[in-house]
C-alpha angles and dihedrals in degrees: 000000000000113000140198123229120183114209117248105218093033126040088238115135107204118193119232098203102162086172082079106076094057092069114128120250137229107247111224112226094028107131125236105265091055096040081058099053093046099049110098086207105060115097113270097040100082099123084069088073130056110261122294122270097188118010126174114213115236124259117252088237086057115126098226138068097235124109099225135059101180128030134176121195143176111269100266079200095033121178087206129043132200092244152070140057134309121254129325140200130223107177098289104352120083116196136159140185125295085260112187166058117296106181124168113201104213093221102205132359096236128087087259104158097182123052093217086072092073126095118254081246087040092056092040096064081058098058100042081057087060092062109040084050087057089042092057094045096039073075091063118089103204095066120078088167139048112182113181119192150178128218110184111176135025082260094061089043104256105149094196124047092211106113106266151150132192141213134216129188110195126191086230145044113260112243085237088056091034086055092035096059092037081055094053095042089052093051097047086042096056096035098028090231128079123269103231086048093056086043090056096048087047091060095037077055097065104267094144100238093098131121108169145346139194130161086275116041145013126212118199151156113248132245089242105026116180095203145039114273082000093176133183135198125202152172121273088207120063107256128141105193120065095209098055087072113114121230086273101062089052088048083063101030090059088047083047094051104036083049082046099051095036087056084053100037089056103042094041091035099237102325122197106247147154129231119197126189117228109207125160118262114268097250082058095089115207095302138172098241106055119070118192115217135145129248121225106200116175117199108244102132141026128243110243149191093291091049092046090042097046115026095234135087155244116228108187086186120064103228084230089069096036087053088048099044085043095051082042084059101091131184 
């Protein structure tokens, strides 16, 4: 039965999921036929996953002979679990279930192994899977955060090679989203504008962080990047929900990410990395200071004993020359 522990000096919650540990493996050197049979998420081994919460039939013009193009099911393996009681306290330690809600969307049914391969239809029927997943949650009482994330590569911690996301809703909201939003609030309390609209015009305004822009959306490389060819991608148009976009914003957003992860793809020649969407909790109702966006972060570097000392980190690449090798990147 997963757990949460909250730290007692840091109001830091920590999740013990010893269910974990038990989640299969790719195995290098297989071919591809038998990579194929093996991976619970190919289509026609369905039966190797619990049943489908969300699935998207597949179009008429698709290849293949499978029904379905996009499907979201609960974690066979999950770090959280729809049961158990609320905190607890043990002298000075407080703890509580693993209370949650742990989903994969299988993102293709086909062995796909990285997401850049996906038509820009094809990756918007992920994303709008995204979103009808938060929606339906967003109903459900218990949960105050939804966090959904991509792992691509071993690197980046992804376990199976298959194309996949995968979606958390957590009882409570995460220290990282808690001291993102507070950041956000101070800043529109003390300018009057939000903070990710001024960064974009910032960046619109020449500021040479820039990767790509359309009427829609900007990508960028931001002013402190952590990482390497940290990169974000954001809405032109004030919104702090993800969900709340119409079927048009997702139409543009999947142009915006697949053009994103190419230019990376190609300069870094295809880089293990993670995306995460930053949405606002779902107590925050639609507000002027929170600016959902997603965060692209390759895996080029590890993370060492200063980062993990210190909380801050080392970035061996200016973002001003990430931003200019990535707009170099052309497709």
């Amino acid at each position: 039965m997963p757990e949460f522990r909250k730290d007692p000096v840091v109001d830091r919650w920590v999740i013990i999921s010893t269910e974990r540990a038990k989640r299969p493996q790719d195995h290098a050197g297989n071919n591809e036929q038998e990579q194929t049979d093996s991976c619970p998420f190919c289509a026609g081994n369905e039966a190797m996953t619990p049943p489908a919460v969300l699935t998207y039939p597949a179009d008429e013009a698709h290849p293949s002979n499978t029904t379905w193009a996009v499907r979201v099911v609960p974690n066979k393996y999950p770090a959280l679990v729809e049961e158990g009681s609320w905190k607890r306290q043990t002298g000075i330690y407080e703890s509580m279930s693993g209370l949650g809600v742990h989903e994969v969307i299988i993102e293709s049914p086909e062995h796909v192994v990285n997401v850049a391969m996906l038509s820009e239809t094809e990756l918007e029927k992920v994303l709008h899977a995204y979103r009808d997943r938060m929606a339906t949650l967003r109903n459900d009482k218990r949960w105050r955060a939804i966090l959904i994330y991509k792992n691509q590569g071993a690197q980046a911690g992804a376990t199976l090679e298959h194309i996949h996301s995968q979606l958390i809703a957590l009882p409570a909201v995460p220290k990282e989203v808690f001291e993102e939003v507070t950041g956000a609030k101070v800043y529109h309390s003390s300018h009057g504008r939000c903070v990710y609209c001024d960064m974009i015009n910032e960046e619109i305004g020449g500021a040479g962080r820039l990767v790509a822009e359309d009427e829609w959306f900007v990508a960028l490389c931001p002013f402190a990047s952590r990482f390497p060819y940290e990169t974000w991608i954001l809405p032109r148009q004030h919104a702090s929900s993800f969900e709340s976009g119409s079927n048009g914003d997702f139409t543009a957003l999947a142009r915006s990410l697949r053009a994103t992860l190419i230019r990376l793809n190609r300069r870094l020649e295809n880089p293990p990395f993670n995306y995460i969407i930053h949405s606002s909790p779902l107590d925050e109702t639609e507000n002027a200071y929170h600016h959902w966006h997603i965060e692209i972060l390759p895996k080029l570097t590890q993370v060492a004993g200063f980062e993990w000392g210190s909380g801050s980190y080392i970035n061996t690449v200016a973002p001003e020359d990430a931003a200019r090798l990535l707009r170099e990147a052309t497709f």
